[in-house]
C-alpha beads as a LAMMPS data file, in Angstrom:
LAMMPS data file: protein, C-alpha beads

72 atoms
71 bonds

1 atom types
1 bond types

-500.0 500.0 xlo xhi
-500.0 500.0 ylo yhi
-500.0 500.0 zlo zhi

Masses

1 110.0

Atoms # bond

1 1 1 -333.350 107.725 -37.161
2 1 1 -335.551 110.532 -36.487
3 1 1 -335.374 111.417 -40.014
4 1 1 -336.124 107.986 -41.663
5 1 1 -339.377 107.423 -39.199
6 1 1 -340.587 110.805 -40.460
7 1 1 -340.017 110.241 -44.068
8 1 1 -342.174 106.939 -43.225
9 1 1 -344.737 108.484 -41.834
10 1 1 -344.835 111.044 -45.079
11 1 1 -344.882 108.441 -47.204
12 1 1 -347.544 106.458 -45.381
13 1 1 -349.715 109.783 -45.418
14 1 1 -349.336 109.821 -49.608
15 1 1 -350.335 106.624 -50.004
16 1 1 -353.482 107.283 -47.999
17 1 1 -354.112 110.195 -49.908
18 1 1 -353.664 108.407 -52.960
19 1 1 -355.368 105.444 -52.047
20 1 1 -358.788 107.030 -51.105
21 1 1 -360.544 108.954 -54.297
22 1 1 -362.233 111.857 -53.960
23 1 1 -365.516 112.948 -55.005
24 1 1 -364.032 115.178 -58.065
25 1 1 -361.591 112.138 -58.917
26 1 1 -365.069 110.131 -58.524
27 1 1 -366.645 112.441 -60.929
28 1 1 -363.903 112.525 -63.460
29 1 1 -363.503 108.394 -63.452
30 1 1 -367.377 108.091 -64.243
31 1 1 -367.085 110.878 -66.920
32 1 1 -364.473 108.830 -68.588
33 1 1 -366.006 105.757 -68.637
34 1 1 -369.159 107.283 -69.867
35 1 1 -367.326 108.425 -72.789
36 1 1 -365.848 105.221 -73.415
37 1 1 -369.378 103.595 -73.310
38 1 1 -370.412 105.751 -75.698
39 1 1 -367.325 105.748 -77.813
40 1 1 -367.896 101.467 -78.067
41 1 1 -371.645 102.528 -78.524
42 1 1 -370.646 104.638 -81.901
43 1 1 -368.339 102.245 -82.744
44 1 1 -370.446 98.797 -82.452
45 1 1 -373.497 101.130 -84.242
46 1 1 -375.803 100.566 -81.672
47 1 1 -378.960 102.124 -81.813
48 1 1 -379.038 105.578 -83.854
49 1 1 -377.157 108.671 -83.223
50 1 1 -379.775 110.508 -80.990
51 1 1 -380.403 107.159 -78.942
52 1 1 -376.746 106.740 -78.530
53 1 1 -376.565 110.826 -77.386
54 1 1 -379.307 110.173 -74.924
55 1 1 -377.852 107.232 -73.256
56 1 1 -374.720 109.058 -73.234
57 1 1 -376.138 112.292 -71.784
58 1 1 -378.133 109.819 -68.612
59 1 1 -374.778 108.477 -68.153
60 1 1 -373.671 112.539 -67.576
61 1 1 -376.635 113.245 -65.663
62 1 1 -375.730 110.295 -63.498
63 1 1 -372.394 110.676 -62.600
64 1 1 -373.577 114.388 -61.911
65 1 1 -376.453 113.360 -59.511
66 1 1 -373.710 110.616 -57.898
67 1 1 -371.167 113.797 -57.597
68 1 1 -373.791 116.696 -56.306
69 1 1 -375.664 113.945 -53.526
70 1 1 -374.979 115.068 -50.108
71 1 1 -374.468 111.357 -49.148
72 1 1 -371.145 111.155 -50.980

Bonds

1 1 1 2
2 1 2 3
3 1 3 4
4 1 4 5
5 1 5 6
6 1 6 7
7 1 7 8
8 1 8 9
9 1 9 10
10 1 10 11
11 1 11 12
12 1 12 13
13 1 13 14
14 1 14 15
15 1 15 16
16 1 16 17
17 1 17 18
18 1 18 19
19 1 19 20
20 1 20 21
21 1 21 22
22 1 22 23
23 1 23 24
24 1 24 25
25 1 25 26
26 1 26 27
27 1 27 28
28 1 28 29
29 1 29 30
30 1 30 31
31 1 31 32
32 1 32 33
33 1 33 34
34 1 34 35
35 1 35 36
36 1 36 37
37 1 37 38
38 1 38 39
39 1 39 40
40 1 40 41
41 1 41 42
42 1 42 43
43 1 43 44
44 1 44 45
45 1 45 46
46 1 46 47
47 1 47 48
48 1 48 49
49 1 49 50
50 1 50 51
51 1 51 52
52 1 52 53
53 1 53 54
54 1 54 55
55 1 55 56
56 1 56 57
57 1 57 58
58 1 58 59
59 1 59 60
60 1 60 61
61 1 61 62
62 1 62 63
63 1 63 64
64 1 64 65
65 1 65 66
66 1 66 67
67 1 67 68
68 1 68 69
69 1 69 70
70 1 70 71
71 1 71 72
């Protein structure tokens, strides 16, 4: 019995851990999608190449500013 409540409570602990992101898992999830915006950018041929790098790099600089703010 003893056993089975504390492989419940290990469990429960996982999924908590799991369950709440952290700043670097933040980080990384907006880095992906910022490459996928810019991947559907390139591939609808929106705007021209150095517009589509600029947007792309403010989406960087933005999930960088998100990631270094001391209000995270």
């Amino acid at each position: 019995m003893f056993l089975s409540v504390l492989a419940l409570l290990a469990s429960s602990t996982i999924l908590h851990a799991q369950a709440t992101p952290t700043p670097s898992d933040e980080f990384d999830a907006c880095i992906e999608n910022a490459v996928v915006r810019a991947d559907e950018r390139a591939t609808n041929h929106e705007g021209s190449t150095l517009g589509r790098f600029i947007k792309f790099s403010m989406d960087v600089a933005h999930c960088t500013a998100d990631y270094l703010s001391p209000f995270n």
